[in-house]
C-alpha positions in Angstrom: 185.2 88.2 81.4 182.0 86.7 79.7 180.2 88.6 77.3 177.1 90.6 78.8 174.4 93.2 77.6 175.9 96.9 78.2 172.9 97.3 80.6 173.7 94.5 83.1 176.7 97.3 83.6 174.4 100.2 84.5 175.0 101.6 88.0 172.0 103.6 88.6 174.1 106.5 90.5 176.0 107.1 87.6 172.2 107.4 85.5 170.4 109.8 88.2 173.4 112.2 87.6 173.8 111.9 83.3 170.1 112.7 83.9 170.2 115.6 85.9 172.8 116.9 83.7 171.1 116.1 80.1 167.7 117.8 82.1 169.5 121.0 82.3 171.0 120.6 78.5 167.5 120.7 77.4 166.1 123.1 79.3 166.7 126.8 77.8 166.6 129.0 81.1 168.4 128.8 84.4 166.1 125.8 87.1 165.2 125.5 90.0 165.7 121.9 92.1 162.2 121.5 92.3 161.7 121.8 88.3 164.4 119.2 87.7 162.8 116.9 90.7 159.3 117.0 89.2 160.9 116.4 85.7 163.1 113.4 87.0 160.9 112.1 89.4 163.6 112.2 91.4 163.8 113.4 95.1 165.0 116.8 95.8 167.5 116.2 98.0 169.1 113.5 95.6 169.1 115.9 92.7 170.7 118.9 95.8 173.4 116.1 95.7 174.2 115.7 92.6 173.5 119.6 92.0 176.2 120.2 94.3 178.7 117.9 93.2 178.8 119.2 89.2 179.2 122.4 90.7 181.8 121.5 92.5 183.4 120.0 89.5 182.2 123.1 87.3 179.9 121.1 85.9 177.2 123.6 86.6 176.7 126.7 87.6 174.2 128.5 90.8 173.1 131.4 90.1 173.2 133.5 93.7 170.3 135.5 94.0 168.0 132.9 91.8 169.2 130.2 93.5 168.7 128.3 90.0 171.0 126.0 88.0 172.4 126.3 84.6 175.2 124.1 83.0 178.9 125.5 83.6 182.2 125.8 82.0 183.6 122.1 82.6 180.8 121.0 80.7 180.8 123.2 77.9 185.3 122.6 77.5 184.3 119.0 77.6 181.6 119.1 74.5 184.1 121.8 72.6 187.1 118.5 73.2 184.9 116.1 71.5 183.8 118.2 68.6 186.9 119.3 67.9 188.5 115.3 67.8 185.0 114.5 65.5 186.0 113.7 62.1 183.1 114.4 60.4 183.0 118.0 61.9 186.6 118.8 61.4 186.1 118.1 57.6 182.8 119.3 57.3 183.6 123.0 58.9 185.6 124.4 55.3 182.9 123.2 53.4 179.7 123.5 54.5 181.1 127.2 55.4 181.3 127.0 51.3 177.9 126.2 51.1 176.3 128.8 53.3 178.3 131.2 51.5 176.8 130.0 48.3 173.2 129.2 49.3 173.3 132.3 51.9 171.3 129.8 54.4 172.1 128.1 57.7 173.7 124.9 57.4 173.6 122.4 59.5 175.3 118.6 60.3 173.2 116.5 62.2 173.6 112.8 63.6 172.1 110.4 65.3 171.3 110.6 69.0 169.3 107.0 70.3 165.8 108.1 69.0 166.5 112.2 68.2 168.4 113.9 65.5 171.6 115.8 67.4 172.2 119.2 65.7 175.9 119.4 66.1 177.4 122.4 64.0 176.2 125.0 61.9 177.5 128.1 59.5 174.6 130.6 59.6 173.2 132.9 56.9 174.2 136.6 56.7 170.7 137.6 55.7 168.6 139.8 58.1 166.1 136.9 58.8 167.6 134.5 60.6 166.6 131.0 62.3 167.7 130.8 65.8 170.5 128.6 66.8 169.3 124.8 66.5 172.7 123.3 67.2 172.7 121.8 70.8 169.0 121.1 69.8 167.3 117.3 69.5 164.0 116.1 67.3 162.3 113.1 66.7 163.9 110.9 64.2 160.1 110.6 62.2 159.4 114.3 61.9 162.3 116.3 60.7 164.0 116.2 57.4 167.4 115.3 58.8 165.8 112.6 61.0 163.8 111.3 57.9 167.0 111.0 56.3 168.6 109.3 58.8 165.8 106.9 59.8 165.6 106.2 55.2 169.0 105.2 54.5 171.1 102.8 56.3 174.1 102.8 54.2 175.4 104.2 50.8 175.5 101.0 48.9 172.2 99.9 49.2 169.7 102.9 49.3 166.7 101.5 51.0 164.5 101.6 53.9 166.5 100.7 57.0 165.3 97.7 58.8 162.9 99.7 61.7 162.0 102.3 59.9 158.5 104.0 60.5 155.3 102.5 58.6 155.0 104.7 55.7 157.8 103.0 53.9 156.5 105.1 50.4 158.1 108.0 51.8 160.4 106.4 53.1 161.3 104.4 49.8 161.1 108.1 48.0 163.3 110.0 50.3 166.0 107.4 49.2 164.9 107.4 45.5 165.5 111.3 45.4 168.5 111.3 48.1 166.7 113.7 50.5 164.0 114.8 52.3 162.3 118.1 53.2 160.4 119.3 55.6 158.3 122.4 57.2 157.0 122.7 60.2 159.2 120.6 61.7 161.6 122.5 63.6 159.4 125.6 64.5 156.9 127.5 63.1 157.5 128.8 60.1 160.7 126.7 59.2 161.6 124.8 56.3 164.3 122.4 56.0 165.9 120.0 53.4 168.7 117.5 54.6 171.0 114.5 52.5 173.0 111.8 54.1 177.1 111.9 54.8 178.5 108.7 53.8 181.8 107.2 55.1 184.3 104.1 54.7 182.3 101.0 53.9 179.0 103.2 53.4 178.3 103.9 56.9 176.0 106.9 57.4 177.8 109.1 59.5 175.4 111.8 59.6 173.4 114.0 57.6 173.8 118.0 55.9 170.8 120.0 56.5 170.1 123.5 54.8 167.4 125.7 57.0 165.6 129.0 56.4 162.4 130.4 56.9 159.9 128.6 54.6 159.1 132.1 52.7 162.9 131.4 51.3 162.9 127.9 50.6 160.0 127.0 49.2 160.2 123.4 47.6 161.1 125.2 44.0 163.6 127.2 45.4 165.1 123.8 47.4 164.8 121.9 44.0 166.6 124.8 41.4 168.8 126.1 44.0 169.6 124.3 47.1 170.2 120.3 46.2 172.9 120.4 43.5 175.3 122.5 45.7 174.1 120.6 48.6 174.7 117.1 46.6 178.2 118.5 45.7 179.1 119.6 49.1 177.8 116.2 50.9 180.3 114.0 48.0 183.1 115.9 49.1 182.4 115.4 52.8 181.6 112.2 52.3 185.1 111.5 50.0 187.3 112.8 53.2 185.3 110.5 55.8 186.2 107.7 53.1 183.4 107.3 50.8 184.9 106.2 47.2 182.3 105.5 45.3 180.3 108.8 43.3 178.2 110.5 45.7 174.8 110.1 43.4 171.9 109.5 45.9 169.2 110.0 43.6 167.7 106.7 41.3 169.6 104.5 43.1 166.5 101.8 44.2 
């Protein structure tokens, strides 16, 4: 079979319904048809359709009296399957468990997702004031610290601005001179965050560790005395088991 663009494969049924189901994954409360047809632009009875096929399947769930929509079971067993087969989560869990521990702050892994930063996993902090839950959660690649990261380095043997990256290159160039980046704001009001790369076999970045707190606890001293050394240590090892074997020394490499 000749060699053609993964779009030329695209049937467009099959994109109206990962649509309607990636609409409810972003959307916090229960919806109505209506709120997924105007968010769509999609016809209600189409989105009825494919509303009533997931639910069917499991896929999603109707809430009786509401008559609104939520995401179901099948779909959360399918998302708990591929996590648990992940690599870079299976050897990340022990260890960034470790480092929340040590740090006593949510941490995070992060990848990639087409334009966003994914928040896959997390190990929260056992202090009173907590961040809520951001795993599940997507932000643009330009604006958060794990998406800086990701957007900075494009592999661990050459640590410098990825081909694409945004237009201020001088952060850009200083987020891989220092190995990180920080960030507040960026995830909700009154949140700080500081994130460094996970490197695998043959330097691919497969992802990024990402300590968040409340920006009254990590303030950029407490982030610089406190939170990068552990953070560095914690990303080598990861790194070393996703099959990294050079030292894991991100900073002054340029």
């Amino acid at each position: 079979m000749p060699s053609r663009d993964k779009e030329s494969y695209s049937i467009q049924a099959v994109e109206n319904a990962l649509d309607v189901l990636e609409a409810l994954s972003e959307i916090d409360d229960d919806v109505r048809i209506s709120q997924l047809s105007e968010k769509l632009a999609m016809n209600k009875t189409s989105v009825f359709r494919l509303l009533a096929t997931f639910e069917n399947r499991g896929y999603v769930e109707r809430e009786e009296q509401s008559g609104k929509y939520r995401l179901g079971l099948s779909a959360y067993e399918i998302g708990q399957k591929f996590l648990s087969r992940m690599g870079l989560l299976r050897h990340a869990k022990p260890l960034i468990e470790r480092l929340a521990r040590g740090c006593n702050e949510a941490v995070y892994v992060a990848v990639r997702r087409r334009k966003e930063v994914l928040f896959l996993d997390m190990v929260d902090t056992t202090q009173k004031v907590k961040i809520v839950s951001l795993v599940g959660k997507r932000f643009p690649l330009e604006t958060s610290a794990a998406g800086q990261v990701l957007l900075a380095m494009k592999n661990g043997q050459s640590l410098k601005p990825a081909q694409g990256a945004p237009a201020d290159l001088s952060q850009f160039t200083n987020i891989c001179r220092q190995g990180y980046a920080l960030d507040s704001g960026a995830l909700g009001e009154g949140i700080a965050s500081v994130a460094a790369p996970l490197f695998g076999s043959g330097g691919k970045l497969h992802g990024v560790l990402c300590v968040v707190g409340p920006e009254y606890r990590l303030s950029p001293e407490v982030i610089e005395s406190q939170i990068i050394s552990p953070m560095f240590d914690t990303c080598g090892i990861i790194s070393s088991k996703l099959g990294w074997h050079s030292p894991y020394v991100p900073r002054n490499l340029t």
